[in-house]
C-alpha positions in Angstrom: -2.6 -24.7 -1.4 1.2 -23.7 -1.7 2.0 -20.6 -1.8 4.9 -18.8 -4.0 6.4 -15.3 -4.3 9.9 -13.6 -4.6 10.6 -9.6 -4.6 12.0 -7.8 -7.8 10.6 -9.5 -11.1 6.9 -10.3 -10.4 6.2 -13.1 -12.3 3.2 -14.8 -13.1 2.0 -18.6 -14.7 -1.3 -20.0 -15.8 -0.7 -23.3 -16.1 -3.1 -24.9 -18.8 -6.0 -26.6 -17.8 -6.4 -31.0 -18.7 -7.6 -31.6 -22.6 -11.0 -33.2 -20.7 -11.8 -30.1 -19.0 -11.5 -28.2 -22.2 -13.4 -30.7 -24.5 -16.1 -30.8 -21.5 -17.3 -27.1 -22.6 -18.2 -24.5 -24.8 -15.7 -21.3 -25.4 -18.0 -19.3 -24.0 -18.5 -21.3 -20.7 -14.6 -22.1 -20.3 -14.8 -17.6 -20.4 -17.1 -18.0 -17.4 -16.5 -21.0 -15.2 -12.5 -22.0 -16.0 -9.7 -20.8 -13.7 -6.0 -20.7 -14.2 -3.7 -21.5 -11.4 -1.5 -18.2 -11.1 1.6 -18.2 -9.5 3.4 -15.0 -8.5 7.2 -14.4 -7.4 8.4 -11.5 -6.2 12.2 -12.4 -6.3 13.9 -9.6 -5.6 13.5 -5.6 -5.0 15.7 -3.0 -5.2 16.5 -1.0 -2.1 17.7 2.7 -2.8 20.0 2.4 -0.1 22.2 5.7 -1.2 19.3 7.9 -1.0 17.5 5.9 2.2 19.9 3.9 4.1 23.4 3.5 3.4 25.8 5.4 1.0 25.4 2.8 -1.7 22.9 1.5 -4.2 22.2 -2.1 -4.4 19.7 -4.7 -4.9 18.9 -7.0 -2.5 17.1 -10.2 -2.6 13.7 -10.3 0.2 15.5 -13.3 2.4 18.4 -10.6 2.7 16.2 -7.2 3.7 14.9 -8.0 6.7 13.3 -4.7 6.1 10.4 -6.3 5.0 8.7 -8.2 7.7 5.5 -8.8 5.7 4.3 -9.2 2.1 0.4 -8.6 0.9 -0.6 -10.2 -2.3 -4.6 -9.7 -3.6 -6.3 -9.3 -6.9 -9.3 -7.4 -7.1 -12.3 -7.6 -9.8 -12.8 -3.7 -10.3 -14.1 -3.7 -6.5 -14.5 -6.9 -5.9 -11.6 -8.7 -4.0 -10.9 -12.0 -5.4 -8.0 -12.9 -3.6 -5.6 -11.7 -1.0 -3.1 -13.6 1.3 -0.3 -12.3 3.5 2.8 -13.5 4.6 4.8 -12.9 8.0 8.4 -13.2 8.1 9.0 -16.3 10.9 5.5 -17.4 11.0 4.8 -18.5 7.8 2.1 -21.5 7.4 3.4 -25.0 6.8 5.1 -25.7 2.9 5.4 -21.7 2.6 8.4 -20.0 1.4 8.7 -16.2 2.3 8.0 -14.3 -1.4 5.8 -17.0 -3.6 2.4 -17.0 -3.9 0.2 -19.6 -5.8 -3.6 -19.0 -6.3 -6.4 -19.8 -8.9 -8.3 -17.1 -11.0 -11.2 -17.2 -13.1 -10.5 -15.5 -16.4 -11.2 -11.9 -16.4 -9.3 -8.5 -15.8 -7.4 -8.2 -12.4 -5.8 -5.4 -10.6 -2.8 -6.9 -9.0 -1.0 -5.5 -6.0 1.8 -6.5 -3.6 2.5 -4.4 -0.5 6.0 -5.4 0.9 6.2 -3.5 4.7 8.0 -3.7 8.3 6.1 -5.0 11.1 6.2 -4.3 14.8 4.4 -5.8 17.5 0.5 -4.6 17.7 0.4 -3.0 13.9 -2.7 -3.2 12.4 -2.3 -2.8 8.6 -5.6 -3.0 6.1 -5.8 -3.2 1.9 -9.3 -2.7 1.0 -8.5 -1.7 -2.8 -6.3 -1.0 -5.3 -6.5 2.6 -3.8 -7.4 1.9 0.0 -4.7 0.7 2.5 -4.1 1.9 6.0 -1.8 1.2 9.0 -4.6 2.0 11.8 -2.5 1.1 14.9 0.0 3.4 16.3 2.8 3.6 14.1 3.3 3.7 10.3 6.3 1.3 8.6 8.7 1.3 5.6 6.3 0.3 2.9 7.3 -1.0 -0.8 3.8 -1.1 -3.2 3.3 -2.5 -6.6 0.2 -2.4 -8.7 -0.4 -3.7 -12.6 -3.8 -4.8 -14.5 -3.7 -8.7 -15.1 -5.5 -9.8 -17.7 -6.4 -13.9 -18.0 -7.4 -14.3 -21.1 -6.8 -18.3 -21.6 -4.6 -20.9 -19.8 -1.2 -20.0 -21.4 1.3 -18.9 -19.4 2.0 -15.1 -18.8 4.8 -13.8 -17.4 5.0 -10.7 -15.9 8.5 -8.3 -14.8 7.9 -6.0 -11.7 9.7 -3.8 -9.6 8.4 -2.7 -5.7 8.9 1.0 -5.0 9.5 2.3 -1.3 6.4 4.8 -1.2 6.9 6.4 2.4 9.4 8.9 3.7 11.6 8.6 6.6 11.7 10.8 9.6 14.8 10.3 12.4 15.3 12.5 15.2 18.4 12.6 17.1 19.4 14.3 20.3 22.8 15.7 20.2 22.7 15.8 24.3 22.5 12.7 26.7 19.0 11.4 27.8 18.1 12.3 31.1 16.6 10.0 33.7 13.1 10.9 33.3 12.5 11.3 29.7 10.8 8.1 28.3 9.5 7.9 25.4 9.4 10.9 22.0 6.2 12.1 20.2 6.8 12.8 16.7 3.7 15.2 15.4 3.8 16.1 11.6 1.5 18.9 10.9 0.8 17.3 7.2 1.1 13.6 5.5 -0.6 10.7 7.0 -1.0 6.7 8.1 -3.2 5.9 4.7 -2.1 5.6 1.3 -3.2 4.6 -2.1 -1.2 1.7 -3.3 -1.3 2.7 -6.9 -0.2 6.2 -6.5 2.1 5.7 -3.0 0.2 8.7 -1.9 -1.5 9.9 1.4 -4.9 9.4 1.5 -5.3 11.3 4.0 -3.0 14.7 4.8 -3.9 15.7 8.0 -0.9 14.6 9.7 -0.4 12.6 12.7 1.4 11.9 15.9 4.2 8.6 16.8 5.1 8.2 20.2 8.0 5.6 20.7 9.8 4.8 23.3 13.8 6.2 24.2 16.1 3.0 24.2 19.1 5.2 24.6 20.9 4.8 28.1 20.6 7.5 30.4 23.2 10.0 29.5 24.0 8.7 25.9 22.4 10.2 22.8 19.2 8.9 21.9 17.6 8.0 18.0 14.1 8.1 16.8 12.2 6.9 13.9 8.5 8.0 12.3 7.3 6.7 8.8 5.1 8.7 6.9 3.2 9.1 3.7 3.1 12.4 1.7 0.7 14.1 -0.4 3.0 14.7 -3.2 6.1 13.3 -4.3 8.2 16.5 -2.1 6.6 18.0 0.3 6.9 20.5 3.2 5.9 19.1 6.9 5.8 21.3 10.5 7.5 18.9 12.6 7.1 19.1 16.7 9.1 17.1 18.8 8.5 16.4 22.6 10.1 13.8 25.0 7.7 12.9 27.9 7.9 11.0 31.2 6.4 7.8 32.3 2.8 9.9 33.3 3.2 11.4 29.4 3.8 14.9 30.8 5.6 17.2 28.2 9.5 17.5 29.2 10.5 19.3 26.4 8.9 20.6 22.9 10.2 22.2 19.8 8.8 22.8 16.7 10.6 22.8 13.3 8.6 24.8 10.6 8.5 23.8 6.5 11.0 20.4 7.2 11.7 19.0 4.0 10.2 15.5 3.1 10.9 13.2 -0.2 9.4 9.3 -0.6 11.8 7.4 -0.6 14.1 9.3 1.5 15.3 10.2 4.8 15.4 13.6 7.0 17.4 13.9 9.8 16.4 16.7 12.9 19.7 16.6 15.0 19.2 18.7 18.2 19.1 19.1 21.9 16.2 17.7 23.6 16.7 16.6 26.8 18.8 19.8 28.3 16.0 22.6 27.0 19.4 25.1 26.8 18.4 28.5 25.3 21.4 28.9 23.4 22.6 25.3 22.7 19.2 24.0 21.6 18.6 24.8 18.0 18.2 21.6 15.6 20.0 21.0 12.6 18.9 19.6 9.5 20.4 16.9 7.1 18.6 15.7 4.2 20.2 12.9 2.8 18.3 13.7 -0.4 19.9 16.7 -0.6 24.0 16.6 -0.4 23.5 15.9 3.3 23.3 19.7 3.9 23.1 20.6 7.5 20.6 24.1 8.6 20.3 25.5 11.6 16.8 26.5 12.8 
């Protein structure tokens, strides 16, 4: 069946059902056994770009933020998942558009939710319920979550307005000194905050914190930039951050820890530092919270 979906106004349709269908059953049976076709578009979501990306605030339409590699839309029955379907930006199935979603749903009362994410080769990303989802591979990703009750009550049409919040926090680390040959990759550990959330709150499930490892792109000898994703407990909250760049075998070249770093959904926090020279008196990292008037402490 074709699917439809757009990112900003959710919007959804149950088209009536043929006068023979209706005049074939009782009221109470039509309650039971009838469906309505839904249709759901998620046309367009507003990216906080002044507080998480860019020094501006503007909306952007889901073809435009390629962001947003993936998009999750399921209905669940109080426990019971009735429907769930995912799209992948580039390998969509034949007659999809990226962002609409069409279905059928008996009548009934639905909790509806749409998780909107990045996607990198090897993720593994699970939505069990309304308060269950999970990236169980090795990285977290920018996440955008949504959830409302749907109630279908008859074939008319109902039409529904949405917006998709970014739920995660952002994490970059950048070395102020030039990568040397044998650092590889950097191992982000946060002490608290975690890789599962619940879609309806954008909370951590789980705050027990976690490591990313990623690997350096930055040229030997040029400053280097990495990136971890994660999900807090509470809307603010305070994360021991330890850094380490390894070597090809994953031996430690170089560790510091970063005590009480500050963390917000929805946006970023910079640790600017040395971490390739290990100098006693040059390596201190700096902090800039783009949250908070881009304020730079030393540690």
């Amino acid at each position: 069946m074709k699917k439809l979906f757009f990112i900003a106004g959710l919007v959804l349709l149950f088209a009536a059902c043929s006068k023979e269908s209706e005049n074939m059953v009782s009221n109470v049976q039509m309650e039971k056994t009838t469906t309505a076709p839904v249709r759901v578009h998620v046309s367009g979501f507003t990216v906080s770009q002044e507080e998480f990306q860019a020094p501006r605030r503007a909306a952007q339409s889901l073809a435009d933020y390629t962001g947003v590699k993936a998009i999750m839309l399921a209905f669940y029955s109080g426990s019971t998942e009735t429907y769930k379907h995912e799209q992948v930006r580039g390998a969509l199935e034949e007659g999809e558009t990226l962002g609409e979603f069409e279905c059928s749903l008996p009548m009934g009362s639905y909790t509806m939710v749409v998780i909107a994410r990045g996607q990198g080769d090897n993720d593994v990303f699970t939505l069990t319920s309304p308060t269950e989802a999970a990236y169980t591979g090795d990285h977290s990703r920018e996440t955008f979550a949504y959830t409302q009750v749907v109630n279908v009550t008859n074939t008319s049409a109902v039409d529904i307005s949405a917006t998709l919040n970014r739920i995660v926090a952002k994490l970059e680390v950048h070395s102020s000194d030039g990568r040397t040959a044998n650092a590889t990759k950097v191992r982000m550990t946060m002490s608290a905050g975690g890789k599962s959330f619940n879609p309806t709150t954008g909370l951590t499930t789980a705050n027990t914190g976690f490591a990313n490892t990623v690997p350096i792109s930055a040229a030997v000898g040029n400053t280097s930039s990495s990136t971890s994703y994660v999900f807090l407990a509470t809307d603010e909250q305070n994360v021991n951050v330890t850094i380490e760049t390894l070597d090809n075998d994953g031996a430690v070249l170089f560790s510091k820890t970063v005590d009480n770093v500050p963390f917000k959904r929805n946006r970023v926090t910079i640790l600017t530092g040395a971490m390739y020279t290990n100098d006693a008196v040059n390596g201190t990292f700096l902090l800039e919270t783009a949250w908070l008037s881009n304020e730079n402490v030393a540690f």
